[in-house]
C-alpha positions in Angstrom: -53.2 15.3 -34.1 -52.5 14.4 -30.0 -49.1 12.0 -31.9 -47.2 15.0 -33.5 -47.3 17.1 -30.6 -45.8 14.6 -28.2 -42.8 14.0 -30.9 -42.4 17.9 -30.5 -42.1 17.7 -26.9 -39.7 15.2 -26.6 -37.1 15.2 -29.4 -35.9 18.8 -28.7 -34.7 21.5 -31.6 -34.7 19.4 -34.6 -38.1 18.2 -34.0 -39.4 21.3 -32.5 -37.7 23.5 -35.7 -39.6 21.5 -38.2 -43.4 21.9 -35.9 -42.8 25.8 -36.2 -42.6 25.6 -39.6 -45.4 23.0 -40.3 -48.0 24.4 -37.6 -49.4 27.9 -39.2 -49.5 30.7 -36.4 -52.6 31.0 -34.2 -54.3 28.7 -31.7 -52.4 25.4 -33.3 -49.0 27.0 -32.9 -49.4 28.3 -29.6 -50.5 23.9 -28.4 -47.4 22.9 -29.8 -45.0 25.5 -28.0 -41.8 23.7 -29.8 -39.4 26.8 -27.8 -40.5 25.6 -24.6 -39.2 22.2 -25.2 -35.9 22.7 -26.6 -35.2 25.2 -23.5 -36.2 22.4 -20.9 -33.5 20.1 -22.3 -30.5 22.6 -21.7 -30.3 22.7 -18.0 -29.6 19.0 -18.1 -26.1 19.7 -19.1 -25.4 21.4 -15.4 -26.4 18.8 -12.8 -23.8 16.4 -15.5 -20.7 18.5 -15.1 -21.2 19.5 -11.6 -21.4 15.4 -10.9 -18.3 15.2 -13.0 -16.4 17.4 -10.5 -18.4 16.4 -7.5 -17.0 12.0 -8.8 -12.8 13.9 -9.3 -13.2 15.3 -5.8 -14.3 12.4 -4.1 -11.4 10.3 -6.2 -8.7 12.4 -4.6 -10.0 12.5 -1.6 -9.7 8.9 -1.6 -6.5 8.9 -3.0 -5.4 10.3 -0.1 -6.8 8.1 2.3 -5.0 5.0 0.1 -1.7 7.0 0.8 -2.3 7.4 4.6 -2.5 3.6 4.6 0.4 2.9 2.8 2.4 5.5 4.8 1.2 4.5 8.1 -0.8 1.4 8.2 -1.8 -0.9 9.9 -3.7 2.7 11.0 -7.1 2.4 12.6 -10.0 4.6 11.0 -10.2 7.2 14.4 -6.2 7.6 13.5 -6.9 8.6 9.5 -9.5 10.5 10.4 -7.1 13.1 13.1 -4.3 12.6 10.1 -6.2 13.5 7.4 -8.8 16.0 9.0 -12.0 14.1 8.1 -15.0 13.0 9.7 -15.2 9.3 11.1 -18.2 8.8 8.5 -16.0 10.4 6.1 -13.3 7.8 6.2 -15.2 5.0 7.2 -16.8 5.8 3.7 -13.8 5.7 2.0 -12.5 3.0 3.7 -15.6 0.7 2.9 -14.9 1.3 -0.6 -11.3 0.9 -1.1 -12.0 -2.6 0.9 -14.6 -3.4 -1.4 -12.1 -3.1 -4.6 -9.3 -5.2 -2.7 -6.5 -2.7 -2.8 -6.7 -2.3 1.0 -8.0 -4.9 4.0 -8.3 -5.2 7.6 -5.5 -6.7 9.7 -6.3 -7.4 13.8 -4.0 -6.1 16.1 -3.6 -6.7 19.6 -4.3 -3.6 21.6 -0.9 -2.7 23.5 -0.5 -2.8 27.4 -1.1 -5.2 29.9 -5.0 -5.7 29.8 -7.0 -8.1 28.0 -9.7 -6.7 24.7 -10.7 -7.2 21.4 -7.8 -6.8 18.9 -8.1 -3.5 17.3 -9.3 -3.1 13.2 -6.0 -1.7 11.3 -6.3 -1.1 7.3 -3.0 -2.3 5.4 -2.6 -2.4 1.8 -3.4 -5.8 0.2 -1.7 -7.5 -2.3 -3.4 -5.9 -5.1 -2.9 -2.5 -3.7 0.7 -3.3 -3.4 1.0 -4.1 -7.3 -1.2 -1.8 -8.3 1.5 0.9 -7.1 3.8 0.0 -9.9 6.2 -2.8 -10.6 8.2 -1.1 -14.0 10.6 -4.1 -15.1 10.0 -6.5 -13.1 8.4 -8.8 -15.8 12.1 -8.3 -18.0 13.8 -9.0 -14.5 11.8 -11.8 -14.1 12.6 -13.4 -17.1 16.5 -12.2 -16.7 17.1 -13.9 -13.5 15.2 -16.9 -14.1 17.4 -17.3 -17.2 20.3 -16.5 -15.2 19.5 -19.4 -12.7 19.1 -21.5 -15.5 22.4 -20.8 -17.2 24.6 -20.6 -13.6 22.8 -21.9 -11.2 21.0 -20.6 -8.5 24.1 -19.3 -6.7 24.0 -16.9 -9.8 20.7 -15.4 -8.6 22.0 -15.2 -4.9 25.1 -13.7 -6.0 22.7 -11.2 -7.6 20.8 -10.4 -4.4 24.3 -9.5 -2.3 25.2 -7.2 -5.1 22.0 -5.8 -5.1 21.5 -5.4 -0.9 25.5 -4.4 -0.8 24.7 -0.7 -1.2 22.0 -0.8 0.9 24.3 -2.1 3.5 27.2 0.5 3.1 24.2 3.5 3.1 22.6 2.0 5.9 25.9 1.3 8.2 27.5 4.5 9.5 23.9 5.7 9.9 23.7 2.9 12.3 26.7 3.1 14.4 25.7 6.5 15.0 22.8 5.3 17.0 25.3 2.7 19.3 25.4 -0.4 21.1 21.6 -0.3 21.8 19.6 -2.5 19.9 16.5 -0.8 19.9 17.9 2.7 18.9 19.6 0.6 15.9 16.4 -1.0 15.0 15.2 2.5 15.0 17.7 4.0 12.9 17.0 1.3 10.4 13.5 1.9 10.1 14.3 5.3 9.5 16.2 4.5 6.5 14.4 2.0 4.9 11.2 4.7 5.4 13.7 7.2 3.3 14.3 4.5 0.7 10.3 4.1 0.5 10.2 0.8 2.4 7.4 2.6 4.5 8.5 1.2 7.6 8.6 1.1 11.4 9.9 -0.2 14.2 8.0 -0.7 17.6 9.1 -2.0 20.6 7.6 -5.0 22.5 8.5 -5.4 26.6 8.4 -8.5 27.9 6.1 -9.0 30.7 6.6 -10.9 34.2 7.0 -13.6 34.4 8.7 -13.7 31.3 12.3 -12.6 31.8 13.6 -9.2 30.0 15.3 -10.6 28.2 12.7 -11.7 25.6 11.9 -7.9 25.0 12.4 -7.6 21.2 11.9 -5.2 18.3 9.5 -5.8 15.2 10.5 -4.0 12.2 7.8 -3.4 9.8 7.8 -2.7 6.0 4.6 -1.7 4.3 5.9 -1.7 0.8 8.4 -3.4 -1.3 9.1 -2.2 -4.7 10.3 -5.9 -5.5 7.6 -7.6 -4.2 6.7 -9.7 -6.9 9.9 -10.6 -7.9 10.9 -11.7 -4.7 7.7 -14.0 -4.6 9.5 -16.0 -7.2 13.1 -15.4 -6.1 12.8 -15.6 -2.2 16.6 -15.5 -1.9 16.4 -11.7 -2.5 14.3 -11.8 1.1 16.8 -14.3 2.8 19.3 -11.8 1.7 18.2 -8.7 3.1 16.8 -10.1 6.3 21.1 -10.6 6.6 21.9 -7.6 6.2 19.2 -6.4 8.9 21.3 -8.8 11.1 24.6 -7.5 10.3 23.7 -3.7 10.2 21.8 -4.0 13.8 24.1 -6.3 15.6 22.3 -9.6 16.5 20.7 -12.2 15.0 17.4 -11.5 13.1 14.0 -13.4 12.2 11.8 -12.8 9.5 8.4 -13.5 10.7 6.5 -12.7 7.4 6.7 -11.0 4.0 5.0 -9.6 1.7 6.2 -11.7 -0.9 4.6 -14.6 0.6 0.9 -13.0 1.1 1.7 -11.1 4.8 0.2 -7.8 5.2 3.4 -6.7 6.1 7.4 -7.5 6.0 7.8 -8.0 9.7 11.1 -8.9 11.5 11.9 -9.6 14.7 14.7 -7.9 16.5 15.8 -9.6 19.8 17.0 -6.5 22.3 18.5 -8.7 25.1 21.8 -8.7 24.7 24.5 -5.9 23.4 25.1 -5.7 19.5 28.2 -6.6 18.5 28.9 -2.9 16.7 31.4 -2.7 13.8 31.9 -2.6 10.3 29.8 -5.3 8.9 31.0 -7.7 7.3 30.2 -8.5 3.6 27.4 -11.4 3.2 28.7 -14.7 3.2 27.8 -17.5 0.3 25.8 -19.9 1.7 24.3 -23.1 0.2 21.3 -22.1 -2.0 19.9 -25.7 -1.0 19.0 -24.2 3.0 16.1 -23.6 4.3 15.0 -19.9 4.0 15.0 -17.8 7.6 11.8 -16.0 7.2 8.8 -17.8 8.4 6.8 -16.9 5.2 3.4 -16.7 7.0 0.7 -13.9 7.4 1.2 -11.9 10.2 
């Protein structure tokens, strides 16, 4: 008799239903207590939907910690953690496990001033974060311009590009010649733009230090994110392209120092501040052989 009563006590109504009915009431009914096992099975539900809610919370609070990194990164943790309002466990939490699914990774940064130290740990998106953001069309553009290139060349493609960066460049310019003849206040007004486009980007200032003559003091403009990103890893030209217009639109000759097209955390250009731009109305981008060597040094930074 010790087998049936154990069914009743696990299985819940059904079985505990058909034990009332089979046990006559007295003593044998009152072992089998089938109502006291359905009941214990119902607070289960509870603890489930408050870990339901407790799993959404924890995903947008996460979510916002991906968007502070994107906006601002490279961003340390103590910096996310005054932005955001959370504990340094708190992020650090977070952090761990956004690293731990790729989207987001640690780039060292040299601490700023004149005194030696560890680099500091900055999170920036990774690659994967960067795709994951969205890339609509870029696989029918893809195609497009690689059947473009094969029909016209690869002048064709270029040709693309400088229509493409051309309204940029007439957006950008009287925005820019606002700022004047100083080169850093044009980088700035640059960064500022390209952050309005969604280019997430800044510009920060680096002084030379003696004995290294002023005149090495430069600019590095930073973009976090490029909506093309995946389509100018197969088409660099579109990179080549805008890293002219930078040079046009701020006065002096420009570098590209990495891109995120080519695995760098970031798009990172320098900016030489040494000498006066030469202000004006830029000029429209120039053909140049598609057989040169591109300007951006296509490393990680």
């Amino acid at each position: 008799m010790s087998a049936p009563v154990s069914g009743a006590t696990v299985s819940g109504a059904a079985v505990s239903g058909a034990a009332a009915s089979a046990v006559p009431s007295g003593r044998g009914a009152a072992r089998v207590r089938p109502a006291r096992a359905h009941v214990a099975a119902v607070p289960d539900a509870v603890p489930a939907a408050a870990g339901t809610h407790a799993h959404d919370a924890e995903e947008r609070t996460r979510d916002r910690v991906l968007n502070a990194v994107l906006e601002h990164g490279p961003i340390s943790a103590a910096e996310l953690g005054d932005l955001l309002g959370f504990t340094p466990a708190a992020v650090r939490r977070h952090l761990d496990h956004l690293a731990r699914t790729g989207v987001i990774e640690v780039k060292r940064v040299a601490r700023a001033g004149a005194g030696a130290g560890r680099p500091a740990r900055r999170y920036v998106l990774s690659s994967q974060g960067q795709s994951n953001l969205g890339n609509d069309y870029l696989d029918i553009a893809s195609v497009a311009l690689r059947r473009l290139g094969e029909a016209a060349g690869p002048e064709a493609v270029r040709q693309f590009a400088v229509e493409r960066f051309a309204d940029m460049e007439r957006r950008y310019a009287p925005e820019i010649e606002q700022a004047g003849p100083d080169i850093t206040a044009r980088a700035q007004a640059l960064s500022a733009a390209l952050s309005r486009d969604g280019f997430v980007a800044s510009a920060q200032s680096i002084e030379a230090k003696a004995p290294l003559p002023a005149a090495l003091s430069s600019v590095q403009l930073c973009q976090g994110h490029c909506p093309i990103q995946h389509l100018a890893a197969q088409f660099p030209v579109f990179c080549d392209v805008e890293t002219d217009v930078f040079s046009r639109l701020v006065g002096v000759d420009v570098r590209r120092l990495s891109t995120l097209a080519r695995g760098g955390h970031v798009c990172t250009t320098h900016i030489p501040t040494g000498r006066p731009a030469a202000v004006g109305t830029p000029s429209p981008a120039a053909p140049v052989n598609p057989d040169e060597v591109s300007n951006h040094l296509q490393e990680r930074p």
